[in-house]
C-alpha positions as CSV (number, residue, x, y, z in Angstrom):
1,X,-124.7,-174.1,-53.9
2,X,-121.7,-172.2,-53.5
3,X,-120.7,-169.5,-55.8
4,X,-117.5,-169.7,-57.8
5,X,-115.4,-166.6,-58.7
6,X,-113.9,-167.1,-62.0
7,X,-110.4,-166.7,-62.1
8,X,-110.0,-165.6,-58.3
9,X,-111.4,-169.2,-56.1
10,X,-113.3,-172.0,-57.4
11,X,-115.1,-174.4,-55.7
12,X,-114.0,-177.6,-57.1
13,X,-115.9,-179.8,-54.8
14,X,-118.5,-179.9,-52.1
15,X,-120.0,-182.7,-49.8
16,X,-121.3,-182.4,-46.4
17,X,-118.3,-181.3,-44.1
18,X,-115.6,-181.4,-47.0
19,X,-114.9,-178.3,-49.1
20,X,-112.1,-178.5,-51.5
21,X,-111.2,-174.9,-53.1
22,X,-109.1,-173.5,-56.0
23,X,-107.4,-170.3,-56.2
24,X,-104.1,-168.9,-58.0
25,X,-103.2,-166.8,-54.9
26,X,-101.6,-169.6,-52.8
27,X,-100.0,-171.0,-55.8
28,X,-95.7,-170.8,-54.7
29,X,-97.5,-168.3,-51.9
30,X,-95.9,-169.8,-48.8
31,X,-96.5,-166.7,-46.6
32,X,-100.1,-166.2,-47.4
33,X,-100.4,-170.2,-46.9
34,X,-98.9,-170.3,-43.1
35,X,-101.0,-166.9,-42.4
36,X,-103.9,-168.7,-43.9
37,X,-103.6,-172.0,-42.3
38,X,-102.6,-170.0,-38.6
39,X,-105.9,-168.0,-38.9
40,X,-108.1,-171.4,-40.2
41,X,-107.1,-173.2,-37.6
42,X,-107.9,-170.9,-34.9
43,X,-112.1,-171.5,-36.4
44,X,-114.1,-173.2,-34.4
45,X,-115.9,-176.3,-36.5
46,X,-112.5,-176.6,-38.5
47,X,-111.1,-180.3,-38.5
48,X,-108.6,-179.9,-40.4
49,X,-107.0,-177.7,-43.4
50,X,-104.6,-178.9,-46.1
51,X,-103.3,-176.8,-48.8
52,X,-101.7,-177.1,-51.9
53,X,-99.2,-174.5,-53.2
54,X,-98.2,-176.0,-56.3
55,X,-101.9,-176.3,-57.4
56,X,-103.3,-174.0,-55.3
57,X,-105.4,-176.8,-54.0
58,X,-107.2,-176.2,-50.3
59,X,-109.0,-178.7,-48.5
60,X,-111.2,-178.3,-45.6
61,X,-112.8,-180.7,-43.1
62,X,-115.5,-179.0,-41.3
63,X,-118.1,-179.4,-38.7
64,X,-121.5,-178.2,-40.7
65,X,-123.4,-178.0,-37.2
66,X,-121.3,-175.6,-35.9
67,X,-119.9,-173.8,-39.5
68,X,-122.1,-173.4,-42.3
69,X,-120.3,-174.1,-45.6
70,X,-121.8,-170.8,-47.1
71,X,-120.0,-168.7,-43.9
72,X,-116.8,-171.1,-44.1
73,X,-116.4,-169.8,-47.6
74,X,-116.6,-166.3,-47.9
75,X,-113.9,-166.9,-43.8
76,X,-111.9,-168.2,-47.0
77,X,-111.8,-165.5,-49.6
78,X,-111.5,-163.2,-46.5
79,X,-108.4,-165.1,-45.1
80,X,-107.0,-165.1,-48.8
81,X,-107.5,-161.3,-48.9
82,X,-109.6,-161.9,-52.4
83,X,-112.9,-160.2,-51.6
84,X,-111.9,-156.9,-53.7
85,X,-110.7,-159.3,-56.8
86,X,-113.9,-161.8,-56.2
87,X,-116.3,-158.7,-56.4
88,X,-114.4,-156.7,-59.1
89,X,-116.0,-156.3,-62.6
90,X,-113.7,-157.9,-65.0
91,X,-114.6,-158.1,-68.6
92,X,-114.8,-161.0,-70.6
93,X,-112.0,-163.2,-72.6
94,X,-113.9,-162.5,-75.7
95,X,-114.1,-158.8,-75.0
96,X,-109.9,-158.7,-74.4
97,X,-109.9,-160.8,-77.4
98,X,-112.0,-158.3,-80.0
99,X,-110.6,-155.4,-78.0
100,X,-106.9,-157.0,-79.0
101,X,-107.7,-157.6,-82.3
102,X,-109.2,-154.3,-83.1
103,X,-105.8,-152.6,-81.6
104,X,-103.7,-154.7,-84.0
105,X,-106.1,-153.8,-87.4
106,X,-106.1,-149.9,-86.1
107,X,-102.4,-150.2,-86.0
108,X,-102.0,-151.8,-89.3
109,X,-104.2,-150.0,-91.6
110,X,-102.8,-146.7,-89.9
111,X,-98.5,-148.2,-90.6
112,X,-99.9,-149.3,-94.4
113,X,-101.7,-145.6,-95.1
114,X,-98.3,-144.1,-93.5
115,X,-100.1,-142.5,-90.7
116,X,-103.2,-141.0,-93.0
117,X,-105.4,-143.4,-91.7
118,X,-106.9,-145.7,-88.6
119,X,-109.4,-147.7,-88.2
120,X,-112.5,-145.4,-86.9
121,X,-112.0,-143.1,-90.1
122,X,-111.3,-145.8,-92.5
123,X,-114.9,-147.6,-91.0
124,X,-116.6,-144.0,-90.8
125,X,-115.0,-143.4,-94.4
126,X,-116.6,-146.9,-95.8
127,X,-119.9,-145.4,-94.1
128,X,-119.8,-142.1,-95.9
129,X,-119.1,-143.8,-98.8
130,X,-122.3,-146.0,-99.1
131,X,-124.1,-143.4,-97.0
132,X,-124.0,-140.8,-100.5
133,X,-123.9,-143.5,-102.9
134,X,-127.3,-144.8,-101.7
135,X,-128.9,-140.9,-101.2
136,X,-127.7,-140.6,-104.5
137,X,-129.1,-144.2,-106.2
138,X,-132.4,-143.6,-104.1
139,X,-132.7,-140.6,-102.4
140,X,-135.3,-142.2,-99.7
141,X,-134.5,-142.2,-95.7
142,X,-133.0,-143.5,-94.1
143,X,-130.4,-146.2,-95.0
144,X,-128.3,-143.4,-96.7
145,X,-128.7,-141.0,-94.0
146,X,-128.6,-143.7,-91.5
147,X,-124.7,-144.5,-92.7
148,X,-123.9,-141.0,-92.6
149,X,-124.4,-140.0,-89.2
150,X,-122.7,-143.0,-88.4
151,X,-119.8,-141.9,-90.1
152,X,-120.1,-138.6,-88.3
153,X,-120.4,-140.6,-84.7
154,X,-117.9,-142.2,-85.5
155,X,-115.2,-138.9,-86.6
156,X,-116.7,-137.2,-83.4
157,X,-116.4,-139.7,-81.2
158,X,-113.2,-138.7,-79.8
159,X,-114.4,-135.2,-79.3
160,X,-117.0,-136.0,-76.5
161,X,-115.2,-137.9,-74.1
């Protein structure tokens, strides 16, 4: 099974001596397409190589007894120069997406208090809040205290990094 690198090159199918890739890099890439179909051509085991640029379609026909499709494939991500993106950690869409919205509540509650507030001290604020009014309703540990060193990581933050 060959691996697919989200985002970078995708293998979109496989069958003995046929490989059929994806990738964004060749997409309206006519350079990197002649470089890449000069160097593929040049492989030993290599039947023939037709790529896509609109798409960013490739298609290989391959000898397996001479090229194994595992070796053939990582030729490919070397030829496409995409062996730093394929191995860089990216973070997830959901990640960018709470990190986005975040950013967007931060900004407004700090434009609606005029610049008095954002959103770590309005959240540590809410924690402070219910931290002394439940050490005051039941003075037991430690749900109050628990919220109030909350609220303090969460003023303090900022000063450790």
């Amino acid at each position: 099974m060959l691996q697919n690198f989200y985002g970078v090159i995708q293998v979109k199918h496989y069958q003995n001596g046929r490989l059929r890739l994806q990738t964004d890099a060749l997409k309206e890439n006519l350079e990197l397409e002649q470089e890449f179909l000069n160097n593929t051509r040049q492989l030993p085991g290599i039947y023939s190589v037709k790529v896509n640029t609109i798409t960013g379609s490739i298609l290989i026909y391959f000898d397996e007894k001479i090229i194994e499709s595992s070796f053939l494939y990582l030729i490919v991500i070397k030829l496409l120069h995409l062996e730093k993106e394929a191995l860089k950690n990216k973070p997830g869409k959901i990640k960018i997406l709470l990190k986005q919205t975040f950013e967007a509540v931060d900004m407004a509650i700090y434009n609606k208090s005029k610049g008095y507030l954002d959103l770590k001290t309005a959240v540590a604020g809410i924690f402070a809040f219910y931290g002394i009014k439940k050490l005051r309703k039941i003075p037991e540990l430690p749900a109050g205290a628990t919220l109030l060193w909350w609220a303090f990581i969460f003023l303090s933050e900022g000063k450790r990094k």
